[in-house]
C-alpha positions as CSV (number, residue, x, y, z in Angstrom):
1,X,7.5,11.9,-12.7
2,X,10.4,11.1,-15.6
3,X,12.2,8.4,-15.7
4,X,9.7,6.0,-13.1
5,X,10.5,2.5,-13.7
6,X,7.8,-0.3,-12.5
7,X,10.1,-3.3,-11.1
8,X,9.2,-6.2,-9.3
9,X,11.2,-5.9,-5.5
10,X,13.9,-7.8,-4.9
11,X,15.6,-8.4,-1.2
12,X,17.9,-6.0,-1.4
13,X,15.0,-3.4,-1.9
14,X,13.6,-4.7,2.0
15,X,15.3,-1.5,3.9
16,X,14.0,0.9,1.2
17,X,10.4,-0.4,1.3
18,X,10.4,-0.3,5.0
19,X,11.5,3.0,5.0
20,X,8.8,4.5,2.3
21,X,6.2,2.5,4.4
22,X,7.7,4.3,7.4
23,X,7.7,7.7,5.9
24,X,4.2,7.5,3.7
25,X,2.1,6.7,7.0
26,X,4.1,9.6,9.3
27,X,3.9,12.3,6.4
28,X,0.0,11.4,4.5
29,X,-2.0,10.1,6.8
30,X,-1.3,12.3,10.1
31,X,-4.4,14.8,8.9
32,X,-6.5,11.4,9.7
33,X,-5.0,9.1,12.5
34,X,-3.5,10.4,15.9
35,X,0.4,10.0,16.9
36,X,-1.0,6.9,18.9
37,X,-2.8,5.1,16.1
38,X,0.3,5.4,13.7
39,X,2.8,4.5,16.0
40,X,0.4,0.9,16.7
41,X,0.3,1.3,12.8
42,X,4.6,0.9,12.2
43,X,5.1,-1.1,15.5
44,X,6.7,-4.4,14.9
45,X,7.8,-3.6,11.2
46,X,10.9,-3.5,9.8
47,X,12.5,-4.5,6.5
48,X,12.3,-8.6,7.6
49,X,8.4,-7.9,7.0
50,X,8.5,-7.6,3.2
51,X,10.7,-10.1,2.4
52,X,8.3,-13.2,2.5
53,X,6.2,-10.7,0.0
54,X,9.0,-10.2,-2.2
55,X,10.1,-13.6,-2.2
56,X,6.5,-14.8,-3.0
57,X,7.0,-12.5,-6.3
58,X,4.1,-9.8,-5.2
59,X,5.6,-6.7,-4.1
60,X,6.6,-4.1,-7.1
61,X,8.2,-0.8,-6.8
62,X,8.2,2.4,-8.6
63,X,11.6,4.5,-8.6
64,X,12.7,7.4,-10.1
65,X,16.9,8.0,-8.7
66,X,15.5,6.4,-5.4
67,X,12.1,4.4,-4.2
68,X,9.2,6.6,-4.3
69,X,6.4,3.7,-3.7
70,X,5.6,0.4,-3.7
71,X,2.5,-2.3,-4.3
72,X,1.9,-5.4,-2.7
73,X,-0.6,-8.3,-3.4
74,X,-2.2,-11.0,-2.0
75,X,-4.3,-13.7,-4.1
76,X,-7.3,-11.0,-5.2
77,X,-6.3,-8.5,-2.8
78,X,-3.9,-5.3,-2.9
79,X,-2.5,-5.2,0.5
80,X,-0.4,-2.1,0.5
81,X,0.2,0.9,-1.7
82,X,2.6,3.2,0.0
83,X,3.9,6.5,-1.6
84,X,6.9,8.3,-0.3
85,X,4.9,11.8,1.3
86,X,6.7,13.9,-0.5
87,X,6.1,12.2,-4.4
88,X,2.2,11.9,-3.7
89,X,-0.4,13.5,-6.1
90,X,1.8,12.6,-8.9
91,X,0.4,9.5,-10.5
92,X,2.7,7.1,-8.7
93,X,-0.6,5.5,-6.6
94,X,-2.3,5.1,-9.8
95,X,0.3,3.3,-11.4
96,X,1.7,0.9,-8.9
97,X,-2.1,0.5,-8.4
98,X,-2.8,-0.7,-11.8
99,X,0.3,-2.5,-12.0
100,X,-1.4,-4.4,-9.3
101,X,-5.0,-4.9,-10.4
102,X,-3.3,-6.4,-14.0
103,X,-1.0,-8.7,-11.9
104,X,-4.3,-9.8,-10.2
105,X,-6.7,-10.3,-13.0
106,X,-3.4,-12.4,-14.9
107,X,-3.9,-14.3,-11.8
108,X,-7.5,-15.4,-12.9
109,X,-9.4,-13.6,-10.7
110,X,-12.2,-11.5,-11.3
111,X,-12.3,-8.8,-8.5
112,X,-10.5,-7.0,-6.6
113,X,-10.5,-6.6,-3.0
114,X,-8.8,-3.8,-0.7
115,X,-9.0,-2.3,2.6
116,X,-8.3,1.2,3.0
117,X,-7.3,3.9,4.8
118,X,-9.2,7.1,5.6
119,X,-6.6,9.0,4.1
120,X,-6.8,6.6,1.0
121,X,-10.4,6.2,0.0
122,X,-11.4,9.2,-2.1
123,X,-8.0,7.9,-4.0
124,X,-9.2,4.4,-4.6
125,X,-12.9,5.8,-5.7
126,X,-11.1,7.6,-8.1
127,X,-9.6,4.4,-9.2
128,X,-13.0,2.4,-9.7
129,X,-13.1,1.1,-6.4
130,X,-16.7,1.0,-4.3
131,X,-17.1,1.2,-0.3
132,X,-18.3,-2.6,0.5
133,X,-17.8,-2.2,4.6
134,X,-16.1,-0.5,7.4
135,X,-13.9,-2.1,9.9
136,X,-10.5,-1.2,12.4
137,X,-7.0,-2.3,12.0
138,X,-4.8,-3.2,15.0
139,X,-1.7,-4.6,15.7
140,X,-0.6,-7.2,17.8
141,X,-2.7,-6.7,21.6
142,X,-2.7,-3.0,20.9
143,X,-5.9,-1.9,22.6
144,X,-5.2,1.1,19.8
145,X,-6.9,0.6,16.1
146,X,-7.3,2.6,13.1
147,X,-10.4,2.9,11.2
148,X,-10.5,1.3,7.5
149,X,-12.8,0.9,4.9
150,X,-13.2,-1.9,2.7
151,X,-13.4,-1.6,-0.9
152,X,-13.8,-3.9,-3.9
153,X,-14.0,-3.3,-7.8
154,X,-14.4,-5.7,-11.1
155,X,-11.6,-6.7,-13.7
C-alpha cells in the first residue's frame, strides 16, 4: 500500500480505531465465529476503550488517506492487531506486527506473547509465532466465548 505511515495513536485517533476494530472483526473473521460470538466480541467497546492504551504510549497505527489498522501492546504481549477488511492481505498485519515486536524487545524483554484468533493464526505462524495453548475469550457474563489460541515467539 503507498504512502502507509507507522504513527504512534494519539486521542484524537480513539473513534477511528474503534471503528477499524469494529469493521476488521464483522468483515475477517465471520468465516470463523458466528453473529453471536462477534457481537459478545464488540459488546461494551467504544472509542473510550483505547484511550488508556494510547495514553500509556502502546497503540500504533498504519494509515494510508485514512486508518487501515492498528497495534497494540501490553508489557511482552501484542494485544490487538486489527486490519480494516477490506486492506487485508496487503502487508499491513505484518508491519504493524513488527512495529510491535521491536517496541517490545526495546522494552527488554525477550519473548513475545499473543493470543489469537482462529482467523488469525496461520497469519502469526507466518510471522514466527508457535501454538503454546488453546483457550476462549468472553466478555463481561456473556455465557457466549470465542475460541483462541495462544501463541509465543523469541526476539
Amino acid at each position: 500500500m503507498k504512502n502507509l505511515l507507522i504513527r504512534p495513536a494519539t486521542q484524537e485517533d480513539a473513534e477511528s480505531i474503534f471503528r477499524v476494530h469494529k469493521n476488521s472483526v464483522e468483515n475477517l473473521c465471520s468465516a470463523d465465529y458466528g453473529p453471536e460470538q462477534i457481537a459478545m466480541w464488540l459488546d461494551g467497546r467504544s472509542p473510550e476503550t483505547y484511550r488508556p492504551a494510547i495514553a500509556a504510549g502502546n497503540l500504533w497505527l498504519a494509515c494510508s488517506d485514512t486508518l487501515q489498522g492498528f497495534v497494540e501492546i501490553d508489557g511482552n504481549e501484542v494485544s490487538k492487531l486489527f486490519i480494516r477488511g477490506e486492506a487485508a492481505g496487503r502487508g499491513l498485519g505484518a508491519r504493524l506486527l513488527a512495529e510491535a515486536l521491536q517496541r517490545i524487545a526495546a522494552a527488554g524483554h525477550g519473548r513475545a506473547y499473543l493470543e489469537a484468533t482462529l482467523t488469525a493464526e496461520k497469519f502469526y505462524a507466518a510471522q514466527g509465532f508457535r501454538k503454546i495453548g488453546e483457550g476462549t475469550f468472553s466478555r463481561g457474563n456473556s455465557p457466549v466465548s470465542i475460541e483462541i489460541i495462544k501463541m509465543e515467539r523469541g526476539l
